[in-house]
N, C-alpha and C positions, 0 to 999 in steps of 0.2 A: 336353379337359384339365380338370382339376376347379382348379373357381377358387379355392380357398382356396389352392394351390399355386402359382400364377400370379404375386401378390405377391413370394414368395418366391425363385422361378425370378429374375424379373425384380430384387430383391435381389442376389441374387447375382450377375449379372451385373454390375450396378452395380460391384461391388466388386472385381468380378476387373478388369475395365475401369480402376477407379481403382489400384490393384497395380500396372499393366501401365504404366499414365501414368505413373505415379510409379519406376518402374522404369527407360525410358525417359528421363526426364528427369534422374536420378541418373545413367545411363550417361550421359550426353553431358555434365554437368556434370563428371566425372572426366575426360573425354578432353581439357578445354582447363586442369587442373590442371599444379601446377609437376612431378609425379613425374613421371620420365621415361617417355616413350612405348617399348611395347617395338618399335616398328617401325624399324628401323634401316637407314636412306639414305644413301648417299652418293655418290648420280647426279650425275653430270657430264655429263650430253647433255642435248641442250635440247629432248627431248620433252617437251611437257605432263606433269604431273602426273596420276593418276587425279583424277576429282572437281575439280580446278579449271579455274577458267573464267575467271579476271580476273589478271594480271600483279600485281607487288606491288603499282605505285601504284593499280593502279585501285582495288586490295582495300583501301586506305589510305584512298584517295578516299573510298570506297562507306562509312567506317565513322566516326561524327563525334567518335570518342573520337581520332583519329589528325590532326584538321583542323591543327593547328598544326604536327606533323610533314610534313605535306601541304603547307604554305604553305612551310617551310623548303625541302622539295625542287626546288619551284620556286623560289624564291629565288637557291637553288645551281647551277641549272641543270641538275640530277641527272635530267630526268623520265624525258629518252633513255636515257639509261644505263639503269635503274631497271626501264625498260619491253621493253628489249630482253632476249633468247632468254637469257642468264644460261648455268645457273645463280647464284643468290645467296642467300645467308641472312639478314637482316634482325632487327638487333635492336630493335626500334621503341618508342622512347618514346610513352606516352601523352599528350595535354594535362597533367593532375596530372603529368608529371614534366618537364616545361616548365618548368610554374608553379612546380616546386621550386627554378630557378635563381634565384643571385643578382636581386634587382634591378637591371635595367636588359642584364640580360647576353644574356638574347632580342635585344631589341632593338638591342643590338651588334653582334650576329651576321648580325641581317635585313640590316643596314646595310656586313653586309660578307662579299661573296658566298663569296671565296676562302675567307677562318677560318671561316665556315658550311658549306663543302663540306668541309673537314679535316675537322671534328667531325661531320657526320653518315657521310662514307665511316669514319669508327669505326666505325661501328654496320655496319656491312658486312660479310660474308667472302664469299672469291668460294666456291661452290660449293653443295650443298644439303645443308646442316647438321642433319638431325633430332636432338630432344630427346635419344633415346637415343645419338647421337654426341657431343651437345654433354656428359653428363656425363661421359665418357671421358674427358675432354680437362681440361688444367690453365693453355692458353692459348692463341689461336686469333690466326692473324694478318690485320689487317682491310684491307680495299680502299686504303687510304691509308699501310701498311706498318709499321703498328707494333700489335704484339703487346697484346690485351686478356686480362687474367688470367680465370680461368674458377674458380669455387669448389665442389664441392658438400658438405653436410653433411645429410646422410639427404634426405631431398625438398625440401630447398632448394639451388637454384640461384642465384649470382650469375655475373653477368658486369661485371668491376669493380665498383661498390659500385652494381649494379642488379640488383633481384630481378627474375628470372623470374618471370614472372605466369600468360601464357598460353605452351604452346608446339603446336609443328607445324599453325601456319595454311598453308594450300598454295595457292599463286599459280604459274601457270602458267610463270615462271621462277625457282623459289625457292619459300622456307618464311618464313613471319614469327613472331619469337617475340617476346611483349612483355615491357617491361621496366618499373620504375617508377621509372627516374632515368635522365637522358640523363648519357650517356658524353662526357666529357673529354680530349682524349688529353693 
């Protein structure tokens, strides 16, 4: 091969390579966006998911933005539930939307298992709720029996006054979608 060419060859390469990364990275940064996903679920059997391997808590567990949601669950007694064959959909506050409650209202809640189980089976629905089902919907009713309103206006999602952040995380009984405000009932 004639070396002045060699530089070039190997140029180019480079760049397609960096194209490809950069491509790659784009696509998967859009797949945990608020638009809704076009893949539309609504399994009620409690086979596995494609591609998942960890139930919701453990996927909670395994992720340190979700620790204080994680601490709630056990608190509540929820892990069994939570862990078992489901389906469930999961709207899961992060830490930041914790830290958004009143002060001292965590702390109320740790200290009191029952009004802590209320407030997270909110965040509940039984079944497996993908993105492109949840914006169909104008109100969804949650593991604990009362109706959370459902918003959309072009690619924004609420579920009561929490925005959608990520959606269709898949856990081996359920989907997890994150929010940025814990729900109230």
């Amino acid at each position: 091969m004639n070396e002045s060419k060699t530089p070039l060859i190997i140029g180019a390469v480079a760049v397609a390579a960096l194209l490809l990364g950069g491509w790659l990275w784009f696509s998967s940064q859009n797949q945990t966006s608020t638009s809704p996903s076009p893949t539309v679920s609504t399994e009620t059997s409690t086979s596995p998911q494609a591609q998942a391997t960890q139930n919701i808590v453990e996927l909670a567990s395994a992720n340190p933005e979700f620790s204080t949601l994680v601490t709630a669950i056990k608190t509540a007694g929820l892990v069994e539930t939570l862990s078992a064959p489901g389906p469930y959909t999961v709207f899961a506050p992060t830490n930041d939307a914790f830290a958004k409650l009143p002060a001292g209202t965590l702390d109320n809640l740790l200290k009191n298992p029952e009004q802590l189980k209320s407030v997270l089976t909110y965040h509940v629905v039984a079944g497996n709720v993908k993105a492109a089902d949840v914006v169909k919907l104008t109100s969804a009713t949650t593991v604990n029996g009362k109706e959370v309103p459902i918003t959309v206006s072009g690619e924004i999602v609420k579920v009561g006054p929490a925005l959608v952040t990520k959606t269709d995380i898949a856990a081996t009984n359920g989907t997890i979608h994150v929010i940025d405000t814990v729900l109230v009932p």
